[in-house]
N, C-alpha and C positions, 0 to 999 in steps of 0.2 A: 198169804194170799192164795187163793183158789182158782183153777183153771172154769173161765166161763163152759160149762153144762149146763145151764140153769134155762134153758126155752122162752123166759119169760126176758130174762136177765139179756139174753142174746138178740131177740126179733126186737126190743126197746133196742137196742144197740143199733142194728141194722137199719131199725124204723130211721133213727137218729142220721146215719150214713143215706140212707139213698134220698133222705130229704133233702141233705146237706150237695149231694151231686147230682141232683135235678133242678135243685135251685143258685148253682153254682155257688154257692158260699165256700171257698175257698179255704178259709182260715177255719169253718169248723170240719169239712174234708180233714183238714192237716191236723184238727186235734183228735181225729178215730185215729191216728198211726201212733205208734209206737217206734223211736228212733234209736239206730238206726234201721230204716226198711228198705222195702223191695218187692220190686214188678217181676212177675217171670211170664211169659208168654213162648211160644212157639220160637218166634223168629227175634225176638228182643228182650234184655233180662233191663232192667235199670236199681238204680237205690238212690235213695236221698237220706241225709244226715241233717236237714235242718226242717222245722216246720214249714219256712219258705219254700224249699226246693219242693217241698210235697203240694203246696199249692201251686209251683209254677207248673209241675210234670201234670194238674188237673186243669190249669186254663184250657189244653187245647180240646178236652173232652168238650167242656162247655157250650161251643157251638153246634156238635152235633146232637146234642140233648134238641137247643133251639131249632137248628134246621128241621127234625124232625117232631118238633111240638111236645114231647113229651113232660109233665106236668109231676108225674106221682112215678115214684119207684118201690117196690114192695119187696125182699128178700124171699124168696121162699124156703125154708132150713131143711136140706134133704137129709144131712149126716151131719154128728157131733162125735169129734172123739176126741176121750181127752188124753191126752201125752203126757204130762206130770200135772205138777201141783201150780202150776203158772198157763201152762201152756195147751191149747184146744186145737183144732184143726176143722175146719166149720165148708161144710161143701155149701154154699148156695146156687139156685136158677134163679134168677133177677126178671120178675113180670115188671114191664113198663107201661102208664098209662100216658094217651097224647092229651092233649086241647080238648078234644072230643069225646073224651072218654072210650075214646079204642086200644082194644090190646096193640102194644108191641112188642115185636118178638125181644127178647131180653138175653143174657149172657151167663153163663153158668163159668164160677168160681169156685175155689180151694182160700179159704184164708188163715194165714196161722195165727192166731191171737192170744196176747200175754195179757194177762189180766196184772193193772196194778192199782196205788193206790183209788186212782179214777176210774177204776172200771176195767173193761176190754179193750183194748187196742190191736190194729193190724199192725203184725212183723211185716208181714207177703201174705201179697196177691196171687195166685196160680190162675190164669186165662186157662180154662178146661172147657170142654167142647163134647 
């Protein structure tokens, strides 16, 4: 297997991902991870070890997607590197569209991703700012 590089291979992946947590679909959220994973932020680290737990740690995102209308999520791929023959590290800025089709401001991430039989999957998350 090969470490996703492939630009094409990657924003298909992402497209798949931010569809899946704008639209809260849960279960296919929990099939972008790769287990077991892990959240790292500033002020909180978490992991989950079953696809369950990766859907329950994204319920609570779910309402602020709705509170703020937001409809469409886009990746934008600022940096690709890759780390071995499995493993990538993928910087994205996250453009958010609402109801209206107004930008909202969005979130910049670190994600390590193993590629395996199904593709790319997130190990971790990195909240970057």
């Amino acid at each position: 297997m090969k470490a996703p590089t492939d630009l094409a291979e990657l924003t298909d992946f992402f497209d798949r991902y931010g569809t899946a947590l704008t639209s809260g679909d849960v279960a296919a959220i929990a099939n972008c991870y790769a287990l077991p994973g892990m959240v790292v932020a500033d002020t909180y680290s978490f992991t989950f070890a079953s696809p369950a737990a990766v859907a329950l740690s994204f319920l609570g995102a779910a309402p602020t997607y709705e509170e703020q209308q937001i409809v469409a999520a886009h990746a934008q791929l600022l940096d690709v590197q890759r780390l071995s023959a499995a493993l990538s590290m993928v910087s994205v800025q996250w453009e958010y569209l609402d109801a209206q089709g107004n930008a909202v401001p969005g979130e910049r991430y670190s994600y390590l991703l193993r590629v395996d039989l199904s593709g790319p999957r997130i190990t971790t998350v990195i909240a970057t700012h």
